[in-house]
C-alpha positions in Angstrom: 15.6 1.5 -4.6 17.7 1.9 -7.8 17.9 -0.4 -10.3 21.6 -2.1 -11.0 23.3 -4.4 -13.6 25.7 -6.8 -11.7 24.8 -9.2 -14.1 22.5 -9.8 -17.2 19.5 -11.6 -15.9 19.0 -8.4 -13.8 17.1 -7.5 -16.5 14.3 -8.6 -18.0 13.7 -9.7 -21.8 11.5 -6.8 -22.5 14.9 -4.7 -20.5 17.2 -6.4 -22.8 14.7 -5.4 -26.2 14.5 -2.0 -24.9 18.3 -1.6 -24.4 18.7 -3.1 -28.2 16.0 -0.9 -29.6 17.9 2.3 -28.4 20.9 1.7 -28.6 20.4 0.9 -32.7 18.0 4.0 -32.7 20.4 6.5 -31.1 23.3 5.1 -33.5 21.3 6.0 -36.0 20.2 9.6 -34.8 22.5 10.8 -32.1 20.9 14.0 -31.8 17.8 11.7 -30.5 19.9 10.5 -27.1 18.4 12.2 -24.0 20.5 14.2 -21.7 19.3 12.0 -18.6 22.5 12.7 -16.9 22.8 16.5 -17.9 24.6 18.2 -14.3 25.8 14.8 -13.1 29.0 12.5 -12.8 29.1 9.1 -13.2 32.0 7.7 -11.8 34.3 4.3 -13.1 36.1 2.4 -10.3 38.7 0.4 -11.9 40.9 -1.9 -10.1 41.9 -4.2 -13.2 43.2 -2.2 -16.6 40.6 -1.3 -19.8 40.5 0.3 -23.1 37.1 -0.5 -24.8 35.2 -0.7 -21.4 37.0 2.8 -20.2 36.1 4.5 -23.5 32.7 3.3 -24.0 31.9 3.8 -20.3 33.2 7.3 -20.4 31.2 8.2 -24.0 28.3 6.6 -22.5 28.1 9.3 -20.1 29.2 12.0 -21.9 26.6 10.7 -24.5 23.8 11.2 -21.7 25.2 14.7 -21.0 27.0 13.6 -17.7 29.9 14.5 -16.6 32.8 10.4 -16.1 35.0 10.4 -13.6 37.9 7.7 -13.5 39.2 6.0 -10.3 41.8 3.3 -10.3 41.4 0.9 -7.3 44.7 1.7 -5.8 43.3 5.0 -5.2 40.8 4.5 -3.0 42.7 1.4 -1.2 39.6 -0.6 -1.8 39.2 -3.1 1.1 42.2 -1.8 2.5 41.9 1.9 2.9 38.1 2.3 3.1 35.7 -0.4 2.6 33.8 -1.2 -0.6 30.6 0.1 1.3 31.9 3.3 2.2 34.0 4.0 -1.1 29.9 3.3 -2.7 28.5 6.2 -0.4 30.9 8.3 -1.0 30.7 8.3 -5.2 26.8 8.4 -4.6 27.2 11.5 -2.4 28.8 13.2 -6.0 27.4 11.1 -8.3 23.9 9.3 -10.2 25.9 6.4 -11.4 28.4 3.9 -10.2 30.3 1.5 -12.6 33.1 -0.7 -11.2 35.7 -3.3 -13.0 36.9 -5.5 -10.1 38.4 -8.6 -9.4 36.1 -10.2 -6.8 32.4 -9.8 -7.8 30.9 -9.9 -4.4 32.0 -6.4 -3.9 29.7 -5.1 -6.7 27.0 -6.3 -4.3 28.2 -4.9 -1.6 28.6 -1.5 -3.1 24.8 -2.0 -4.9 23.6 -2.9 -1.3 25.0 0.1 0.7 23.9 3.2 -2.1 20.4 3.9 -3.7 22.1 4.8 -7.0 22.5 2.4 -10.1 25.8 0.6 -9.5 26.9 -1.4 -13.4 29.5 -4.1 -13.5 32.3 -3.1 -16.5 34.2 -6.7 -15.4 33.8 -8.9 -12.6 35.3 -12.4 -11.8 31.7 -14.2 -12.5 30.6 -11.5 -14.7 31.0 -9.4 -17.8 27.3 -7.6 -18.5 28.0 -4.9 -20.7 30.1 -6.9 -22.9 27.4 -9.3 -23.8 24.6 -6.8 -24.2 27.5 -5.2 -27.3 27.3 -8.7 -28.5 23.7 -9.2 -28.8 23.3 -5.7 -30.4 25.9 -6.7 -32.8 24.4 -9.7 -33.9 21.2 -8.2 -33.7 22.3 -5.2 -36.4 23.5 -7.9 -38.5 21.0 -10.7 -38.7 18.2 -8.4 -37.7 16.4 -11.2 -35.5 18.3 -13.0 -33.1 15.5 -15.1 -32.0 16.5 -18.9 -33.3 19.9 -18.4 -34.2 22.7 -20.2 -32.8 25.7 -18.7 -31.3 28.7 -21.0 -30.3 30.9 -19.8 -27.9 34.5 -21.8 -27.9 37.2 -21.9 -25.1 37.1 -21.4 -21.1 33.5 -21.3 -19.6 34.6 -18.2 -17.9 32.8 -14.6 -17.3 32.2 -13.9 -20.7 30.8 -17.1 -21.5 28.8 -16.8 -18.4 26.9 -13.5 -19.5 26.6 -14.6 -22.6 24.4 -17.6 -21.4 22.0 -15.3 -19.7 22.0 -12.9 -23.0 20.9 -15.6 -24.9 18.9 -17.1 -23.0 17.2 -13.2 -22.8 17.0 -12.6 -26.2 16.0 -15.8 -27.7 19.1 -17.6 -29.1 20.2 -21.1 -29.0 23.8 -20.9 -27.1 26.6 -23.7 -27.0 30.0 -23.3 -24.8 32.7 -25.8 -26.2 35.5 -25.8 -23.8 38.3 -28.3 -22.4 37.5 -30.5 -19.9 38.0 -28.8 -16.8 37.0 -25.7 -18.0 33.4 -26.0 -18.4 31.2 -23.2 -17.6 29.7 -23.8 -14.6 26.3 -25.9 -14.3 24.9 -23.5 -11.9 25.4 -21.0 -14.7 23.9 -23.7 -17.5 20.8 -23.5 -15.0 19.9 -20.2 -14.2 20.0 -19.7 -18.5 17.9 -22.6 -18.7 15.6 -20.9 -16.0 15.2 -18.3 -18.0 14.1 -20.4 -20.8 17.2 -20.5 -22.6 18.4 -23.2 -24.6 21.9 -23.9 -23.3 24.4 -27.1 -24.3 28.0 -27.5 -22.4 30.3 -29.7 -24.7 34.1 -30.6 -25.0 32.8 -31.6 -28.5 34.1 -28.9 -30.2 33.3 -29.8 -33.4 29.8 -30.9 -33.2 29.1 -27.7 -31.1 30.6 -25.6 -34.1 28.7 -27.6 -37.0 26.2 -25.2 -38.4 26.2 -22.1 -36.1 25.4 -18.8 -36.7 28.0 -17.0 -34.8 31.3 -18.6 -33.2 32.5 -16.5 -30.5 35.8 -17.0 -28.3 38.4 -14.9 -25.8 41.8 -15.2 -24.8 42.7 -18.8 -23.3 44.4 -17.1 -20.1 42.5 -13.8 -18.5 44.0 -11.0 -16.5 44.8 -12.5 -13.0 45.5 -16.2 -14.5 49.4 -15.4 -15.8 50.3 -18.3 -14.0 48.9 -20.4 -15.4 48.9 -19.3 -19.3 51.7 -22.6 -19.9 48.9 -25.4 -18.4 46.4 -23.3 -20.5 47.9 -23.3 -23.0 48.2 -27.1 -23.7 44.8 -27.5 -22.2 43.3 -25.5 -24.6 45.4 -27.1 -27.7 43.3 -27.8 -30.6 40.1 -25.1 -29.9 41.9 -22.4 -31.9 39.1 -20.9 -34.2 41.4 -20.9 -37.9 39.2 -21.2 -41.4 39.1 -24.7 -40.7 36.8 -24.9 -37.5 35.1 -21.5 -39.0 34.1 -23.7 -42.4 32.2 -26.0 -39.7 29.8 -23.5 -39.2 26.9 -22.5 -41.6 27.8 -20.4 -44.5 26.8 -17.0 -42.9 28.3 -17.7 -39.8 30.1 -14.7 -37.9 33.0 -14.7 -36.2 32.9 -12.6 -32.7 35.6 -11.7 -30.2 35.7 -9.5 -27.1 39.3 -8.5 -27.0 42.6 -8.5 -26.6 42.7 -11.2 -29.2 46.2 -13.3 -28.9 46.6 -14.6 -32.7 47.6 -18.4 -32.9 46.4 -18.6 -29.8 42.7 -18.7 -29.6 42.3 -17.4 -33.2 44.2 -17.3 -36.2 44.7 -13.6 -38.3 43.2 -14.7 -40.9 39.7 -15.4 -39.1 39.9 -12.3 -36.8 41.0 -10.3 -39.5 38.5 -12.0 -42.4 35.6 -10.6 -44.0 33.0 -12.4 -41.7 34.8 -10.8 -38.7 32.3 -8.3 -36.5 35.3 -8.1 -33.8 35.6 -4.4 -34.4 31.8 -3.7 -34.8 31.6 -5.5 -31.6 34.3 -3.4 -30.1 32.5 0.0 -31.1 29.3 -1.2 -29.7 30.6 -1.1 -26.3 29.8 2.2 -26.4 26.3 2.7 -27.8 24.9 -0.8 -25.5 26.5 0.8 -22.8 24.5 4.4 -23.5 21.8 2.5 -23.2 21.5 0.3 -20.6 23.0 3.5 -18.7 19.7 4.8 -19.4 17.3 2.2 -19.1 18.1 2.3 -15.5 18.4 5.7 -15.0 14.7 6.0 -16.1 13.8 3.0 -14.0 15.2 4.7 -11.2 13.5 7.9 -11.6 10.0 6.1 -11.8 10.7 4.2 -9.2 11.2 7.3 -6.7 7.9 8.8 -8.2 5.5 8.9 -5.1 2.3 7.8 -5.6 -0.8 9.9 -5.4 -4.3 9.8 -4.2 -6.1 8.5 -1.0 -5.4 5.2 0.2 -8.3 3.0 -0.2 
């Protein structure tokens, strides 16, 4: 059975090190990356729009000497025209890898359930894996050890926030998620981190959960699919703008971290995003090198896996 990435705690913490180590060694020496996908195509479903995850997914690949293939959701008629199931056995019939960015993330497990190929979540609903592995490799390259520091995550307990928890909790790192009431992340979330031994606070104390953090983190107030609602976020959400004021909270080398599309004066101000303790576009370039290597992390795991063991059975 192959090994997939629907979300961050399906990986281990020695996984998560391992994805780390490589990705900062093969940024270092690209010439070092193996050609694990050399003859292959790795195909990228996407039913919601991208730019970093589209890029880094196809580099990735290209990266691992594979060949990406793009697919937009309304080209397969996904649920409508042919089943998530079927559209997985037919990529896995071409391809070694599946990667999908979709709106409902039970059909991630339906297409990891019905192929024996690795299957990687570039966006979900509940989810958003490779995004938080960039931003633990990230802080990572610039603190060097993220065991004990504290990162702060600020606005809606959403999918980011979500993978972020598990990250954390994976590699080591205090994590706080300062939101509006209402817009908590989820407890069941908050447990599962915990379960993995992470140390995890939920707040609407925005202040107190900035006060002396390593790295304050936030996204877009109103995500693709919420339009509707941006005016009612909006207003929720007034006040937990990251500007130099909440950033001076934090401890002196704090970081400030963003997945992107930033709105400024919305959820940041310019002159954070756009300061000198501002990793948003190291962030956005680690997509790509995170991405390389979780890509082969479970390629490998997948090719040991379907080793057949030898010898006589006692």
């Amino acid at each position: 059975m192959s090994r997939c990435c629907l979300e961050v705690d399906d990986l281990t913490p020695h996984d998560v090190g391992t994805v780390l180590d490589h990705a900062l060694e093969w940024k270092r020496e690209p010439a070092s990356v193996p050609s694990l996908l050399e003859g292959s195509g790795a195909v990228g479903l996407f039913e919601k729009p991208s730019a970093r995850t589209r890029i880094a997914f196809e580099l990735a690949v290209v990266g691992l000497g594979g060949h990406p293939m793009y697919v937009r959701g309304d080209e397969v008629g996904l649920g409508v025209r042919e089943s998530p199931a079927d559209v997985a056995r037919t990529f896995a019939s071409y391809c070694s890898v599946l990667a999908a960015r979709v709106f409902d993330h039970d059909v991630l497990q339906v297409m990891a359930d019905a192929v024996d190929r690795p299957v990687v979540n570039l966006l979900s609903d509940r989810a958003h894996p490779t995004q938080a592995l960039a931003d633990m490799l990230t802080l990572r390259e610039h603190f060097g050890v993220l065991e004990g520091r504290h990162l702060t995550f600020v606005g809606d307990g959403n999918n980011v926030a979500a993978s972020l928890a598990f990250a954390a909790a994976l590699c080591g790192l205090e994590f706080t998620v300062a939101s509006p009431p209402g817009y908590e992340l989820d407890e069941d979330v908050a447990e599962r981190a915990r379960n993995l031994g992470g140390a995890i606070e939920v707040t609407t104390d925005l202040h107190e959960a900035v006060r002396g953090t390593d790295a304050l983190y936030t996204d877009v107030w109103t995500s693709m699919g919420q339009e509707d609602e941006s005016a009612q976020r909006r207003q929720a959400f007034e006040g937990f703008t990251v500007d130099d004021a909440l950033l001076a909270l934090a401890s002196d080398d704090a970081v400030f971290l963003h997945c992107l599309p930033a709105h400024r004066g919305e959820e940041v101000s310019a002159s954070v995003i756009d300061g000198e303790r501002s990793l948003v576009w190291k962030q956005a370039a680690n997509r790509m090198h995170s991405l390389r290597a979780l890509l082969a992390l479970l390629l490998e795991s997948t090719v040991t896996s379907n080793v057949p063991t030898t010898g006589e059975v006692p």
